[in-house]
N, C-alpha and C positions, 0 to 999 in steps of 0.2 A: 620814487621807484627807481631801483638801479637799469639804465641802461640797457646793461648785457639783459639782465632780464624780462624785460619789455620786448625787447627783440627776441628772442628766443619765442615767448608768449604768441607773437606775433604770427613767428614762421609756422608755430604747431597748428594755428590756425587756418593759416592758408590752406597747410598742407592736409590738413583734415577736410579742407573744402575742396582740391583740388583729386584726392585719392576718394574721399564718397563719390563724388561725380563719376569717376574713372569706374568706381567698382560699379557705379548704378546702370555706365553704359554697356557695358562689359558683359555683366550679368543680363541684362535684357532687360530691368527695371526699366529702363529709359532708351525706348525703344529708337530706332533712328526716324526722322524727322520729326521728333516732337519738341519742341522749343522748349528750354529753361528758362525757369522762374529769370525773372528782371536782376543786374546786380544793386539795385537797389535792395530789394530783398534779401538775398545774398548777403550783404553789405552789413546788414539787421542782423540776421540769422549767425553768420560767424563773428561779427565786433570787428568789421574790418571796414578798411576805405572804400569808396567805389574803385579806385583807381588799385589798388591791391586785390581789387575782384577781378578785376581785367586781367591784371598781370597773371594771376591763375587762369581765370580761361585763356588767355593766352598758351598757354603751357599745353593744353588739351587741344586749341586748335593744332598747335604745332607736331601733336600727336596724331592731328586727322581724325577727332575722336567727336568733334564739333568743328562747325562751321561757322565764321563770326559774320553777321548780314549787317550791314551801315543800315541804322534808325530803322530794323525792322529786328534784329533779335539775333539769340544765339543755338542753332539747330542742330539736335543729333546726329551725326551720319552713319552710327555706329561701329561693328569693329571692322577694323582692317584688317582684306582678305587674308593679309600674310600673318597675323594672326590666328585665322583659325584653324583648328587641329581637327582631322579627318579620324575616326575611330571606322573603321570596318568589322560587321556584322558579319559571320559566317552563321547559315540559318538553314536548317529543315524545310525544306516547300513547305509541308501541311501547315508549316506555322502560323506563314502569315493569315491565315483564317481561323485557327484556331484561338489566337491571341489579339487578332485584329492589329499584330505586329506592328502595319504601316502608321495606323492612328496612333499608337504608341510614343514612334518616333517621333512623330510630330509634333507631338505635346515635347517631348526633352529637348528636341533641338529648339522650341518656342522658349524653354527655360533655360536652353546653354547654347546662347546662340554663336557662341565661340567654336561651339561642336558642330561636326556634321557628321551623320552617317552613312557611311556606303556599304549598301547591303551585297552581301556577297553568297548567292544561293545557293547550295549544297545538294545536288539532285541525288549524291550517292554518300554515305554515310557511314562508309567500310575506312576502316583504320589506314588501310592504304592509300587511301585518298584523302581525310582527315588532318595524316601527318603531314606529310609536304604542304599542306596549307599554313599547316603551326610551325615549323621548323625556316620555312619561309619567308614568313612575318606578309602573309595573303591577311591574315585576321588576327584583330586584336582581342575580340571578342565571338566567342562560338557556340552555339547550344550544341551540348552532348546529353543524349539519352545514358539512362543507367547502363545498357549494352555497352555505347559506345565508351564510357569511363571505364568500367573493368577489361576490355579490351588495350585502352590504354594503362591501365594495370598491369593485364598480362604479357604487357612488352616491354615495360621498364621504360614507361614514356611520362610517368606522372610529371617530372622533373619540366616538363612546358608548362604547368598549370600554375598559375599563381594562388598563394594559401587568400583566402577570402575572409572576411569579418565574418563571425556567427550574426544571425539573424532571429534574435528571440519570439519572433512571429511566425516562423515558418516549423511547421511541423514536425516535431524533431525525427517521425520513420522516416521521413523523405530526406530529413537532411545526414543521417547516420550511415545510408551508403556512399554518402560522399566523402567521409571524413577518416581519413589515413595521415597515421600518426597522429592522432588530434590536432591535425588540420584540414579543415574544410576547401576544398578545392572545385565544386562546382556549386553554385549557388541554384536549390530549387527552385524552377521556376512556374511549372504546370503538373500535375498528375494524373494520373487515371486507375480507377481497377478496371479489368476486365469484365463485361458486364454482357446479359443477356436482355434485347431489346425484341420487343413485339408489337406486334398490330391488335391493337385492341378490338376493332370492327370485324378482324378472321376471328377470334375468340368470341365475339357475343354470336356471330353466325352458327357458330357452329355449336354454342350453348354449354362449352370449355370454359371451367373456371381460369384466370388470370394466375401467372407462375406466382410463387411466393418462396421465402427461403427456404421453406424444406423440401422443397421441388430437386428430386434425384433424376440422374439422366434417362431412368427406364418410365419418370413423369415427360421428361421431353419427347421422347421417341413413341409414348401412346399420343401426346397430343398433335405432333407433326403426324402420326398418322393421319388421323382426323380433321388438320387443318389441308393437307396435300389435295389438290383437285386438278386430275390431270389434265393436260394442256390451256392450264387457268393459274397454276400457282406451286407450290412446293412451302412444305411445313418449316424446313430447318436450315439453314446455309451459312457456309462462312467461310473464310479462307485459312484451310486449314492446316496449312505447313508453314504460315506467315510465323516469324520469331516471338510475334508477340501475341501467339495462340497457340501454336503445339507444347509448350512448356507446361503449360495449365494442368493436362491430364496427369502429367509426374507428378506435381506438384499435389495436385487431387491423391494421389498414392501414396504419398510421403516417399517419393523415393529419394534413391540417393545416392550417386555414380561416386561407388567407397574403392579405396584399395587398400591391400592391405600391407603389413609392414615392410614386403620388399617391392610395392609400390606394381602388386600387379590385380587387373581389375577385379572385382567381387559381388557380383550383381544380385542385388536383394532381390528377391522374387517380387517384392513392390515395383519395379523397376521394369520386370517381363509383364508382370500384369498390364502396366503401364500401356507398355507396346501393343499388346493380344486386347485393347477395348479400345486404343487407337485405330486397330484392325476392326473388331466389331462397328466401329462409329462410321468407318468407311463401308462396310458391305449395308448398314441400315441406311445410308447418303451416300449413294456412289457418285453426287454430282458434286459432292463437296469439293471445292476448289484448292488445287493442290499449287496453283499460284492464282495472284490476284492483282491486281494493278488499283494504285488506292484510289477509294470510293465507289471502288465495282460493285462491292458488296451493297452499300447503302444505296445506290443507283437503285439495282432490282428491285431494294426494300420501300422506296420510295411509290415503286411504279406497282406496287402491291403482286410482283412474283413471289414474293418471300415472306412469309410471315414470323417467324422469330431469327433473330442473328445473333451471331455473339462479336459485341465491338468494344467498342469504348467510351467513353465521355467526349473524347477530342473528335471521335466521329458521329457525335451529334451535330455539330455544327452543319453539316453536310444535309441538314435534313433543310428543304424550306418553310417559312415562319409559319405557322397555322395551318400549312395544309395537309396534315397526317395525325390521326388519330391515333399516338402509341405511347408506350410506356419501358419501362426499366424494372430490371429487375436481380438478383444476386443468379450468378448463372447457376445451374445444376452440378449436383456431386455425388458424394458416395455417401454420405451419410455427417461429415466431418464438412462444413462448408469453407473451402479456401479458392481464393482467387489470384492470377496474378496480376501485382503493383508494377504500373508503369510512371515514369516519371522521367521528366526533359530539365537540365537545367542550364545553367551558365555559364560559362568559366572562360578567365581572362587569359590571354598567352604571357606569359613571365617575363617573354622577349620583347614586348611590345615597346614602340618609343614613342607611344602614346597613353602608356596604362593609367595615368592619372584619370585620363578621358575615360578609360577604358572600364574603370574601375567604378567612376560615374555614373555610366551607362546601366552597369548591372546593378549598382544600389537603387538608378531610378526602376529601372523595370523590376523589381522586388520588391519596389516600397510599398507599404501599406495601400496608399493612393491609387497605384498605376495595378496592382493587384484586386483590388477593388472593383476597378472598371474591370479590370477582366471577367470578373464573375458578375455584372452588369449585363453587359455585350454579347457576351459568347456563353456558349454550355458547356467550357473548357473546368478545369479545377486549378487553382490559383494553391502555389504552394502556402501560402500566409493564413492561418488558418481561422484569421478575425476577417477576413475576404469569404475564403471558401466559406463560413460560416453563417454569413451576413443572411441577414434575414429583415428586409425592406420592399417597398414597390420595386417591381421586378419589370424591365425594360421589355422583356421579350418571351414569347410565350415556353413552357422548360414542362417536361413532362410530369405528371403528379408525383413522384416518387424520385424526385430531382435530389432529395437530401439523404438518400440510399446510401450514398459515397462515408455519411458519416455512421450509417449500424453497422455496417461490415468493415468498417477495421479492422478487429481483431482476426478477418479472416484472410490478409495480404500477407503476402509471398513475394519473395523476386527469386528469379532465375537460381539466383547462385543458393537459394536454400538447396537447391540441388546438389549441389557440391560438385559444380561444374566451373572451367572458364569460360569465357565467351569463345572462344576457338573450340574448345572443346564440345560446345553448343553445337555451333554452325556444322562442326563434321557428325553430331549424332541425329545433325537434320537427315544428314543423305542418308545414314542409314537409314533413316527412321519411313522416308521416304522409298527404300525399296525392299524396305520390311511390308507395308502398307500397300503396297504397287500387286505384293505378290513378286516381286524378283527374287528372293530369296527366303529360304525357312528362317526357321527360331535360331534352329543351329548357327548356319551359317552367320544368323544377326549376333549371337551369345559371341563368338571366333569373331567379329569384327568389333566388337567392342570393344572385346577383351586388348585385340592390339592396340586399339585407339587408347584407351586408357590408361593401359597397362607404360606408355611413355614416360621417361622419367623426366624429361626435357620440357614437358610444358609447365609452367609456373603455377604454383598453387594458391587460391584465393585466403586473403588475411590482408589484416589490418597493415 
């Protein structure tokens, strides 16, 4: 055999024995203190000397990646702090229980142990506090709601987001608002429709049939009569100026905040209507709550003051295990059943000087796997729709009508079906809020809108 080539053979060997090792510690295969096979094995395994076994682990001790112990063995230590890369989390409170977020981690950092994550909690979710977090390099990784991405749309901020890989398991309506320019930029990661939840035990007392889809809201307003028992309870409640509840009634209208071609407001009469049963909803629930602090709602509904609400999926989790007899159901409408689609997802900062990690992070928490467990755990909706779909022994007790989320599809909405921005949102709260108060007439609401909308300066929604 020539020489050169024998040695050659030789080195590919070692170095094949010395870079598996490296990658097995590295990755967490081979966890720290747990002792490596004998090189006598080794020796077998790659066709090499004892003494050429040494000489490689030598190279890893010299790495600090093992430890060589005289006549007792050669031990993991694993990686070197200076080694490992910190990826920061920026995250929604409600999350961590929606997603069981922490257990999450725990499992990726157990798979990358080179990773660690530092959570960075987000108590306020408004763009102006968002952005200095991404412009900053606070977070490499951040959950944004649908709200929160077209906001960063309508300021010409997408350019932090990093473009994401498609994700052929995740449901393509969830992933379609995210994807400008035909690139995907927040990866979904939970959803919810809007949904109408009840106490099954106020319905059989009171000898009311159970909602069902074609339940219109003059069926909710006779049964909240009939379930209301004063100074004991209240039929109907919800918090009704929350962003991700007063959109619903437009949306129920088909409305549509239009301008026309020199960009001045044009109010469908869908749109008044809209308003004048936001008003009737208030004088039939004048205790409806015009703000709410989260989980107020399901509090009451827990403590049986409240017998039907309108929440969500993510605020089921909020309930505790077994001890509430209630159900789910497609909220009430006009005749035409639509709801609004809420949905949280992912997205990397493009700045990051750890996006590799970062990048990591959000393929684990989307993977098939880690999405799975979510719809295990919690009563959240898992964007991946062989997750949300799963149908196995069930971890935890989930209301009879748990699988509602998949008939009503065809009946999600988001916000911007309105033909609104998210700024444009927020400001037709307050009107909408002292239309509803009684602060002001029709007129005066028609002359505020008209200026609101009628700006030429705020950005228009598109791809």
């Amino acid at each position: 055999m020539d020489p050169k080539h024998s040695r050659a053979t030789f080195r590919s060997r070692l170095d094949e024995l010395v870079s598996t090792l490296r990658d097995d510690i590295l990755s967490g295969k081979r966890p720290a203190g747990e002792f490596l096979p004998s090189e006598k094995r080794f020796a077998e395994q790659y066709n090499l000397s004892n003494q050429s076994v040494r000489k490689g682990l030598d190279i890893l001790a010299a790495e600090k990646l093992i430890e060589r112990i005289p006549r007792v063995g050669n031990r993991v230590l694993g990686l070197p702090e200076h080694n490992r890369v910190t990826v920061k989390l920026g995250y929604h409170l409600s999350i961590m229980a929606e997603a069981k977020l922490e257990q999450l981690l725990a499992q990726f950092e157990q798979q990358h142990p080179h990773i660690r994550v530092q959570l960075v909690p987000m108590p306020v979710t408004d763009f102006h506090v968002l952005q200095p977090y991404m412009d900053n390099g606070l977070v490499d990784v951040i959950t944004l709601s649908h709200n929160n991405f077209r906001e960063f749309a309508d300021r010409d901020h997408l350019e932090t987001l990093e473009p994401l890989p498609s994700n052929d398991d995740t449901y393509p309506f969830l992933a379609k608002p995210f994807i400008v320019r035909k690139k995907l930029l927040v990866q979904p990661f939970l959803f919810s429709p809007v949904i109408l939840t009840y106490n099954r035990d106020h319905f059989r007392e009171q000898n009311i049939p159970e909602p069902d889809s074609s339940w219109t809201w003059q069926d909710l307003f006779a049964a909240a009569a009939k379930l209301t028992i004063p100074d004991e309870r209240i039929g109907f409640y919800y918090p009704f100026l929350s962003p991700n509840r007063w959109p619903l009634l437009f949306l129920q209208h088909d409305s549509k905040f239009r301008r026309d071609g020199d960009g001045r407001a044009r109010l469908d009469d869908s749109v008044l209507e809209a308003f004048r049963f936001g008003k009737e909803l208030r004088k039939q629930f004048p205790f409806l709550s015009m703000t709410s602090s989260y989980g107020e709602t399901e509090k009451l509904f827990v403590q049986g003051k409240v017998s039907m609400v309108i929440n969500s999926y993510f605020h089921l989790n909020l309930f505790p295990q077994g001890q509430l007899d209630y159900d789910i159901a497609s909220v009430p409408h006009f005749g035409d059943p639509r709801t609004l689609l809420l949905c949280v997802g992912l997205a990397v900062n493009r700045y990051s000087p750890v996006k590799e990690a970062a990048l990591r992070l959000v393929q684990f928490l989307s993977s098939p796997q880690t999405q799975l467990a979510i719809r295990q755990k919690t009563l959240s909706l898992p964007s991946s729709r062989s997750a949300a779909e799963w149908n196995g022994e069930d971890m935890r007790a989930r209301p009879s009508r748990f699988t509602l989320f998949r008939e009503i599809i065809p009946s999600y909405r988001l916000f911007t079906d309105l033909d609104v921005t998210e700024m444009e949102l927020k400001a037709i709260a307050h009107e909408a809020k002292l239309f509803w108060f009684e602060l002001q007439t029709e007129e005066e609401l028609r002359a505020a809108l008209g200026r609101l909308l009628s700006r030429s300066d705020i950005p228009a929604i598109g791809e």
